[in-house]
N, C-alpha and C positions, 0 to 999 in steps of 0.2 A: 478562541482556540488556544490550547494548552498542549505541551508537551512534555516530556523526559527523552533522556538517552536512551534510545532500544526502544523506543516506539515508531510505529511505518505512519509515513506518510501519503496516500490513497488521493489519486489527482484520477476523475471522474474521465471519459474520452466527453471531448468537447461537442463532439460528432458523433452519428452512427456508424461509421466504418474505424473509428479510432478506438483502443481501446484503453484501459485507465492505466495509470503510470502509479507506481510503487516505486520508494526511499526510505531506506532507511535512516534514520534520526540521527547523527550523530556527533549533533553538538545544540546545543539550547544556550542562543545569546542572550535571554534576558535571567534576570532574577526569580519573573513570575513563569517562567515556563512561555513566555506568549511570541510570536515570530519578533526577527527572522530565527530560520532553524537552517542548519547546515544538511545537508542530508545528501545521501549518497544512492544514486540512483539506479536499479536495478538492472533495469533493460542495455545503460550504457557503462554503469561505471565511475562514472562520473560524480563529483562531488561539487555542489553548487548551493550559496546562499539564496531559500527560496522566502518568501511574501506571500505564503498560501491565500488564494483567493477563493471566491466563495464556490467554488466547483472540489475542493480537497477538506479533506477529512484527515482525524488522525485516531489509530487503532494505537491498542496497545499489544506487547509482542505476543500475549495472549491472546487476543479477539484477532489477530491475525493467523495464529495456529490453527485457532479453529475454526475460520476461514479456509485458512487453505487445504484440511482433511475433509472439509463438505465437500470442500472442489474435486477430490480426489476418490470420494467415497460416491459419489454423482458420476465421476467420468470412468471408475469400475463397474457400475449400474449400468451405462449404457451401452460399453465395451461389451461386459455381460450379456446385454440384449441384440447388441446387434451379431456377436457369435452363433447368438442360441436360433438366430433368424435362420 
């Protein structure tokens, strides 16, 4: 696993009622890009040294964007549909 500054880091929900946690990247301790990664965590704010384990991923600030316009382009699709009900 690899990183840069300004790429998100994508932690999977461990559980089915939990859902995945997003951080943004903002510091890369080694030379090769590889953990740990400093990253600042969306949900709380938070900034913590994490050890991604094999449930996290890392996107870049791009595959995250468009990411989150599917999200968004899905959740006016259904808005849509359920208005029109």
């Amino acid at each position: 696993m690899e990183a840069e500054v300004g790429d998100w880091l994508v932690v999977k929900g461990p559980i089915v009622d939990r859902c995945e946690r997003r951080g943004l990247i903002t510091e890369v301790r080694s030379a090769d890009g590889t953990p740990p990664f400093v990253v600042r965590w969306l949900d709380t704010g938070h900034e913590a040294m994490v050890f991604p384990g094999p449930d996290a991923l890392v996107v870049t600030a791009a595959e995250q964007r468009s990411a989150d316009e599917q999200a968004r382009e899905r959740m006016s699709q259904t808005q849509a549909t359920i208005r029109g009900s």
